[in-house]
C-alpha positions in Angstrom: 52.5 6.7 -7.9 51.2 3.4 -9.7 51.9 1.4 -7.4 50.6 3.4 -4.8 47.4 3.5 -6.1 47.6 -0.4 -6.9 48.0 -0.8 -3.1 44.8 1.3 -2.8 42.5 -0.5 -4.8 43.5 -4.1 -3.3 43.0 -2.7 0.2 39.5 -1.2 -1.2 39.0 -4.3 -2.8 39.8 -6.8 0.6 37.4 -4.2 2.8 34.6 -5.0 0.1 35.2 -8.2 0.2 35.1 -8.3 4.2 31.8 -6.4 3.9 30.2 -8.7 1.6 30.7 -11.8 3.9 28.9 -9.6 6.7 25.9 -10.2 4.5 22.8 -12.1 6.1 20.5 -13.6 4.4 19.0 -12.5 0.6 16.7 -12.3 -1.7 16.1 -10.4 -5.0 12.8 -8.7 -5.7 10.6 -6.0 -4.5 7.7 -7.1 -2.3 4.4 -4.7 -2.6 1.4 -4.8 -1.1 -1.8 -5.9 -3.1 -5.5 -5.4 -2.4 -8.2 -8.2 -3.7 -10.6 -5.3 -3.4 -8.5 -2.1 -4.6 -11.2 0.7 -4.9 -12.2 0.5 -1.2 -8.5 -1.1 -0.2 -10.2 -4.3 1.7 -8.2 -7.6 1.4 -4.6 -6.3 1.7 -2.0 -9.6 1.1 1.7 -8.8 0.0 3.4 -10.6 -3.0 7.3 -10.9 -3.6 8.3 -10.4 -7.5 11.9 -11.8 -8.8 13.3 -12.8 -11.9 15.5 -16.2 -11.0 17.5 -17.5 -14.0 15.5 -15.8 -16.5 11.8 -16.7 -15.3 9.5 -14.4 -13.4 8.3 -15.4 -10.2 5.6 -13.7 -7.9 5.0 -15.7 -3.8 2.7 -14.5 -1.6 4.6 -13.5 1.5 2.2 -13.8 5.3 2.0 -10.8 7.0 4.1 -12.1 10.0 7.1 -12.3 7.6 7.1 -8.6 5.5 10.0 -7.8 7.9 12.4 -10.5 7.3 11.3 -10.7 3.4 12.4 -6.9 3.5 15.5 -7.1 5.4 16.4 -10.0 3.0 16.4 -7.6 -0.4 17.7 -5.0 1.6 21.3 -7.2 1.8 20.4 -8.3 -1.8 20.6 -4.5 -2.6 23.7 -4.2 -0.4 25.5 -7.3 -2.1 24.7 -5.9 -5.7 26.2 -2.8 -5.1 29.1 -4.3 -3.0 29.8 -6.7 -5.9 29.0 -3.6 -8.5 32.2 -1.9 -6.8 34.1 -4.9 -6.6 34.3 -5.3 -10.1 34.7 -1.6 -10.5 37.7 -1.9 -8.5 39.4 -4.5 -10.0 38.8 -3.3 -13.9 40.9 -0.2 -12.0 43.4 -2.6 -10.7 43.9 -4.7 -13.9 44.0 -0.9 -16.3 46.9 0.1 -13.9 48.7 -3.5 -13.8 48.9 -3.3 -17.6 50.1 0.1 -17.5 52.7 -0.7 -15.3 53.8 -3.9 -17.5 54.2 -1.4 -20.6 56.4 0.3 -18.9 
């Protein structure tokens, strides 16, 4: 049955992995939109906010690129939770290859 489920969580593990090299480009952050004037909403601009190697960073972003900017922390999102199973999967994998040692 070990085994078995060994041989699960490597295949699980390899279609991850396969997924994760799909990936476009990315970005981390979350991009909002901003007003100069907010009580009538006149002057809309959008910003990009990240934290890079421990420093905070805030771009303006042009209109004309909200979509890719978007797309781009939308694989970030994708990759984060691809590489959060990953490393799910192969605390699973190394739990049941010690288990199997033992024994």
């Amino acid at each position: 049955m070990t085994n078995k489920k060994l041989t699960q969580i490597e295949r699980r593990i390899e279609k991850t992995k396969a997924r994760i090299i799909l990936i476009g480009e990315m970005r981390p952050g979350s991009l909002t939109r901003q007003y100069k004037h907010s009580q009538n909403q006149a002057g809309a601009y959008y910003q990009i906010s990240y934290t890079l190697n421990m420093k905070s960073r805030t771009e303006y972003v042009r209109k004309e690129c909200v979509y890719d900017i978007r797309r781009q922390i939308a694989n970030y999102t994708r990759f984060k939770k691809l590489t959060t199973e990953w490393i799910k999967l192969s605390i699973e994998h190394s739990k049941l290859s010690m288990k199997l040692k033992r024994k």
